[in-house]
C-alpha positions as CSV (number, residue, x, y, z in Angstrom):
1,X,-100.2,63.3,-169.6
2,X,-99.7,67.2,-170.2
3,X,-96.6,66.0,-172.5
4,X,-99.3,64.0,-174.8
5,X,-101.8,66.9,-175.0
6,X,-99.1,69.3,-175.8
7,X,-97.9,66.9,-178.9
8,X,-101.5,66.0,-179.7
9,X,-101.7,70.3,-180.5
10,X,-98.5,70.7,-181.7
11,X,-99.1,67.5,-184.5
12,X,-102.7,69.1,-185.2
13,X,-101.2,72.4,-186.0
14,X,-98.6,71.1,-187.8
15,X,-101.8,69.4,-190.1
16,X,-103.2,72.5,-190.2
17,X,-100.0,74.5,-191.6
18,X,-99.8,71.8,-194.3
19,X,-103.1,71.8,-195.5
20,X,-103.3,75.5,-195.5
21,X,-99.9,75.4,-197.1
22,X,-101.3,72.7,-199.9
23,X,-104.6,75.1,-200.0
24,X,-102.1,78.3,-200.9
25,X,-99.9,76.2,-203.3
26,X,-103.2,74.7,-205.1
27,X,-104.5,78.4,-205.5
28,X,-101.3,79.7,-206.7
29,X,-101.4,77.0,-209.6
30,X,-105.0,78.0,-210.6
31,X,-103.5,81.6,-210.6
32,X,-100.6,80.4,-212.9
33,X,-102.9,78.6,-214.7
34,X,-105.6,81.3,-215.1
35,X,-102.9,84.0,-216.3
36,X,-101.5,81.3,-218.5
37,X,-104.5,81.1,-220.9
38,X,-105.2,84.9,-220.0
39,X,-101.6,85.2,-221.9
40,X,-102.5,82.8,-224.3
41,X,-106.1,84.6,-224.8
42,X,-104.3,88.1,-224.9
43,X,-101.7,86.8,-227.8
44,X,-104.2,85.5,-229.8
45,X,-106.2,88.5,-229.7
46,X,-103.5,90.5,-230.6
47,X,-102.5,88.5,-233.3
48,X,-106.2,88.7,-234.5
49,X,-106.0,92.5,-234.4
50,X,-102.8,91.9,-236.4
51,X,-104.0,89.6,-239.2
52,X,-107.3,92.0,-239.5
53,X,-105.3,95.0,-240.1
54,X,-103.5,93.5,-242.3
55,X,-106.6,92.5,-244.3
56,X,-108.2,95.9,-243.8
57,X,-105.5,97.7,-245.4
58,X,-105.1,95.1,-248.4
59,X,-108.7,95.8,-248.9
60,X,-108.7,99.4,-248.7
61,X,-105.4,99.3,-251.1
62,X,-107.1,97.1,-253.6
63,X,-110.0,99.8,-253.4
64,X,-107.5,102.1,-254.4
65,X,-105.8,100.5,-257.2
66,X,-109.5,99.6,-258.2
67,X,-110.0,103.8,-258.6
68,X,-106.5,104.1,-260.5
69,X,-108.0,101.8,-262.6
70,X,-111.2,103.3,-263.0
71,X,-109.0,107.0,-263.5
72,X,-106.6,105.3,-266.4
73,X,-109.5,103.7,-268.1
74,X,-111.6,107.5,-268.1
75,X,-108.1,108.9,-269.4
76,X,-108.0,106.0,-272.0
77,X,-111.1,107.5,-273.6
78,X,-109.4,110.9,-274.7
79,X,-106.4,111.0,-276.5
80,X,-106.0,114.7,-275.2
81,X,-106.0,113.7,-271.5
82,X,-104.3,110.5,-271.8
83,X,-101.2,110.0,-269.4
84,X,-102.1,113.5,-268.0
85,X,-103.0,111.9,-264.4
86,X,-99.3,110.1,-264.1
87,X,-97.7,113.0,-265.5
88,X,-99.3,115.4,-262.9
89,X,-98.6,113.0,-259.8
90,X,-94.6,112.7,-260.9
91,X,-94.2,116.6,-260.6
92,X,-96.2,117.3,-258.1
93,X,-94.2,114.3,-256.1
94,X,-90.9,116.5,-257.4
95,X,-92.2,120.0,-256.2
96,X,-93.4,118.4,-252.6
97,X,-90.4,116.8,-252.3
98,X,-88.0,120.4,-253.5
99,X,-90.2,122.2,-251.0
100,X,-89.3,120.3,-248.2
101,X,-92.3,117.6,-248.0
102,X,-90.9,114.4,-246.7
103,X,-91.3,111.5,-248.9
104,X,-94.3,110.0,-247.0
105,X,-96.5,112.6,-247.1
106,X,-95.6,113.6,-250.7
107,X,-96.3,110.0,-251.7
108,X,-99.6,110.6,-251.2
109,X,-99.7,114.3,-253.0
110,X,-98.2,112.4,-255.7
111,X,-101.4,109.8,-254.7
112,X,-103.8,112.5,-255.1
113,X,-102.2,113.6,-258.2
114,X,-102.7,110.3,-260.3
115,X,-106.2,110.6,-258.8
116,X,-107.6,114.5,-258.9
117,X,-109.2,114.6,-262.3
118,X,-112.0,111.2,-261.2
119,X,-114.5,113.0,-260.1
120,X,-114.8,113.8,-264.3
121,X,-116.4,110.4,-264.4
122,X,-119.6,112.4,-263.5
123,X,-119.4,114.9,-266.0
124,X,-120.8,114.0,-269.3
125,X,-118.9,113.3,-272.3
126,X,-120.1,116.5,-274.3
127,X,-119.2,118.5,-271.5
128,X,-115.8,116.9,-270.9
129,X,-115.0,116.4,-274.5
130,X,-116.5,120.0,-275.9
131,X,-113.9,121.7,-278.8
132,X,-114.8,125.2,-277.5
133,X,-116.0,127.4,-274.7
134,X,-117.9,125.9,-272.0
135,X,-121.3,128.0,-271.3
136,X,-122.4,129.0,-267.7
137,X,-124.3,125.9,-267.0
138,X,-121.6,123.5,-268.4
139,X,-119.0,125.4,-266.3
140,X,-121.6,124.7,-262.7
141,X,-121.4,120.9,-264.1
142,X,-117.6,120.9,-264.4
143,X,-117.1,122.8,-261.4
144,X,-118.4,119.5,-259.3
145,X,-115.4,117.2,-260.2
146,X,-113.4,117.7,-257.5
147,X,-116.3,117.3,-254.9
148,X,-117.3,114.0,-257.0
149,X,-113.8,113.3,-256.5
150,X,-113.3,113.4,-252.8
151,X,-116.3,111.8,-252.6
152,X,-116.2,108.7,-254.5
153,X,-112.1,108.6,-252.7
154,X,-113.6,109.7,-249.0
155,X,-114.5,105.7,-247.9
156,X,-110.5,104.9,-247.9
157,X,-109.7,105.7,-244.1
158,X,-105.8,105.7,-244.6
159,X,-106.4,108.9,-247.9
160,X,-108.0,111.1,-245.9
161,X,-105.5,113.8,-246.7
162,X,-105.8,112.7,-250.6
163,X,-109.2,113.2,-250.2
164,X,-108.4,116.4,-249.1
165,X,-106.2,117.7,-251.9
166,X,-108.4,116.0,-254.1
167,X,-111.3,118.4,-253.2
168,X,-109.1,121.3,-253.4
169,X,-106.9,121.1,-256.3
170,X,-109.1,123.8,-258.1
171,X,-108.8,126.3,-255.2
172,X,-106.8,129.3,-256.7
173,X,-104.5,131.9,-254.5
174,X,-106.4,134.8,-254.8
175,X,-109.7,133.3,-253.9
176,X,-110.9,132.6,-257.4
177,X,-111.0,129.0,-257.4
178,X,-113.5,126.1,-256.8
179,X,-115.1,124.1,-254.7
180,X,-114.7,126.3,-251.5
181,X,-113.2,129.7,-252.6
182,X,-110.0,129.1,-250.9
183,X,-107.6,131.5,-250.9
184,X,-103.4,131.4,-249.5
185,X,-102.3,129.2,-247.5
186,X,-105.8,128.2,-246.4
187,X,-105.4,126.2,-249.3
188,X,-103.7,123.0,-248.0
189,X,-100.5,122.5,-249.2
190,X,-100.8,119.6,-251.0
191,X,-103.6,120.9,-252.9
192,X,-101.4,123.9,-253.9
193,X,-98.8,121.6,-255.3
194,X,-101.3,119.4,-257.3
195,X,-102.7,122.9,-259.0
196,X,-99.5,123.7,-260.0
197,X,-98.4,120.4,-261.5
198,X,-102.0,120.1,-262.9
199,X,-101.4,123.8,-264.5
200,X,-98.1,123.2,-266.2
201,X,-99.3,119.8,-267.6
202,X,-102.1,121.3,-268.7
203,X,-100.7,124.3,-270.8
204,X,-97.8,121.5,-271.9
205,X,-100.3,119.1,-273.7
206,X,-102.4,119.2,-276.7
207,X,-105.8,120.4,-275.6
208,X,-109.0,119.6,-278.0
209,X,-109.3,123.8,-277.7
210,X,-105.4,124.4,-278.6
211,X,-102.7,122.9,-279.2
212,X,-100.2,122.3,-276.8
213,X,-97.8,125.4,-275.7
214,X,-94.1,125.6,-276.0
215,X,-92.1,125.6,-272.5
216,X,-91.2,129.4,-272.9
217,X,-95.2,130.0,-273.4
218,X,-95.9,128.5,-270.7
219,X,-93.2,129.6,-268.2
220,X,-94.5,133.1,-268.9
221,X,-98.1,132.2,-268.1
222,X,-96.9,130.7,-265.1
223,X,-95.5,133.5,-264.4
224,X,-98.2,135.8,-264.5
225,X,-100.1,133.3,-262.6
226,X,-97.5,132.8,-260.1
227,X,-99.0,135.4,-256.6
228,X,-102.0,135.6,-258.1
229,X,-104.0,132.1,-259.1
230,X,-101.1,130.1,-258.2
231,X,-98.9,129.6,-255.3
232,X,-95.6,132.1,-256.4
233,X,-93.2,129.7,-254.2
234,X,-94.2,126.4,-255.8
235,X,-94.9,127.8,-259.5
236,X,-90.8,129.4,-258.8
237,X,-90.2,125.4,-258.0
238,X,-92.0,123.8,-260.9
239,X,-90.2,126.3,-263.5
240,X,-86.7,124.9,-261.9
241,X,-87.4,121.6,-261.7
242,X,-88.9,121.4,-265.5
243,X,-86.0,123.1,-266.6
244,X,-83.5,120.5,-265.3
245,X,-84.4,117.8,-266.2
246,X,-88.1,115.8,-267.8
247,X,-90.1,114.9,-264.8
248,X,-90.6,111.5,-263.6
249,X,-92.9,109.6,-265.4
250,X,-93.9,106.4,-262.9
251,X,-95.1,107.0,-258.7
């Protein structure tokens, strides 16, 4: 009799293991199960994340192209300016590059280059365009450009630093300059580098005030610039690499 009861227990225990066995083994599935689709869910979320950066930075490229276009097409309009804005970005890409600027970052100096002068789209064409002297009230108008500029570039997250130089490619060493006042090495270096470029090409092309110089010319007005309006380090590098050889002409 005791031998039954003591079977009876041991037979409803086993019966107890086994469904608390099949209970674990049931849960453990659902657990499998659950981080299966949380796998799945967490790989196609990524892949979402991938797919819309991907989109968001075709967009904000297209955006740009669509203000390279908009810069070409306001260079188009004046002979005297035309190819000015490639011509700038190829040797300021050169001087980044000579002062030790790895290619990266001096892709997009060379970036800000092709796009410093669109804030101009704001200045009026009698302004822009005028033979002689600009008066007082003409200069406050022209002074604006690079603020337009960094403006109308500011909405593309991934220029914020061409945004930057943008603003500031007016700024001048000793403090002379525009937007800001800038002066040294408060000046960010990019900006520095664009000034430069910008100068040279400037003094280097026909002008509807003058005519453009010879190189010698304006070497020596670089030179007198070079500590005082314009960074004496980069100025040094733009006279070398001008000398060598004719600057790049494509970013």
């Amino acid at each position: 009799m005791a031998g039954g009861v003591g079977l009876s227990q041991a037979l409803s225990y086993a019966r107890d293991l086994k469904s608390l066995y099949e209970s674990s083994r049931a849960r453990e599935r659902e657990l499998e199960q659950m981080q299966e689709r949380l796998r799945v869910a967490y790989q196609q979320s990524l892949q979402y994340a991938i797919d819309l950066r991907k989109t968001y930075r075709r967009l904000q490229q297209a955006s740009f192209r669509s203000l390279l276009g908009l810069a070409n097409a306001l260079e188009a309009k004046d002979v005297y300016t035309r190819g000015h804005s490639e011509r700038v970005a190829a040797l300021a890409r050169r001087i980044a590059l000579a002062a030790g600027v790895a290619p990266g970052p001096a892709d997009i100096i060379a970036q800000a280059g092709l796009l410093h002068d669109l804030g101009k789209i704001g200045i009026p064409e009698h302004v822009l365009r005028k033979p002689g002297p600009l008066s007082e009230e003409e200069w406050t108008v022209m002074r604006r450009h690079p603020i337009v500029g960094a403006q109308i570039v500011a909405p593309l997250e991934f220029f914020a630093e061409g945004a930057v130089i943008v603003r500031h490619h007016h700024e001048r060493h000793d403090g002379s300059g525009y937007p800001d006042g800038l002066r040294g090495e408060l000046i960010p270096l990019g900006a520095r580098i664009v000034a430069v470029a910008d100068v040279y090409d400037a003094l280097t092309s026909d002008r509807p005030y003058r005519a453009r110089l010879a190189r010698d010319e304006a070497v020596r007005r670089l030179d007198v610039e070079a500590g005082q309006t314009l960074d004496a380090h980069l100025t040094a590098l733009c006279v070398h690499l001008t000398g060598d050889a004719a600057p790049e002409r494509t970013v």
